[in-house]
N, C-alpha and C positions, 0 to 999 in steps of 0.2 A: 615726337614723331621723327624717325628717323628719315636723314638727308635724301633728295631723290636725286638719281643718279642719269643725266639727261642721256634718251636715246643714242646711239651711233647710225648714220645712213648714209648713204651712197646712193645716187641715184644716176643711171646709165641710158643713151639714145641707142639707138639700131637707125642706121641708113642703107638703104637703098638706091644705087644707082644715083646718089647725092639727093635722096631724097629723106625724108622722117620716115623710120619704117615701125618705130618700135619704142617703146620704153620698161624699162621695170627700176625698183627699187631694191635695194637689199638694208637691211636694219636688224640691229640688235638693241633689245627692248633688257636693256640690264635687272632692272626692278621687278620685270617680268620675269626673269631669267632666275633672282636670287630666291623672289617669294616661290616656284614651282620648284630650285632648286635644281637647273638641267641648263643646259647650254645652248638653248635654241636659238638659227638665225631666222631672219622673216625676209621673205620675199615679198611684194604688194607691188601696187600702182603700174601691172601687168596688163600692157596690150600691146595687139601688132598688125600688121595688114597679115591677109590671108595668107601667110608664110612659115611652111616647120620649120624651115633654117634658119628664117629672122627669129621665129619663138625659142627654137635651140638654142641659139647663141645669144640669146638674152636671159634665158634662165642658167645655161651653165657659166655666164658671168658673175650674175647675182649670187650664184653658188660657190665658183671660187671666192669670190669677195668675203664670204660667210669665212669658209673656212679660212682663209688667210686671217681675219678677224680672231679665229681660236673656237670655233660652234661647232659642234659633234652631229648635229640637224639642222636641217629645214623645212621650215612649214610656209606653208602659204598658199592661195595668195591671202592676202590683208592686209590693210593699211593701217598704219600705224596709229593710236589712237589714244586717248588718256587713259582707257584700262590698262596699255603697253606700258607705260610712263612710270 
């Protein structure tokens, strides 16, 4: 069986007025990536208070993050999981 290639993640807060407003994750599921053959990033472990500009800028972080990593997509949400692995 070939080697498994552990996950990459990053995982980011959103504050408000110094407060928790927000979290998401961003990850690339390698294994996932090589057996479909495509260069998907994943976003997951997505919430936030009633806010589009806290959900904005927590998704197009997780998004930069992707791409800076080298992923041509994004899906999500989903948390990462042993099918990912």
């Amino acid at each position: 069986m070939p080697e498994a290639i552990a996950p990459r993640i990053k995982y980011f807060m959103a504050y408000k007025n110094g407060r928790a407003a927000g979290r998401i994750s961003a990850h690339v599921a390698h294994n996932f990536n090589k057996f479909q053959n495509n260069k998907w990033g994943i976003f997951g472990w997505f919430e936030c208070i009633d806010d589009p500009e806290v959900a904005a800028a927590l998704l197009k972080r997780a998004e930069e993050q992707l791409v800076e990593w080298g992923m041509d997509a994004v899906i999500g949400p989903l948390k990462i999981g042993r099918a990912h692995v």
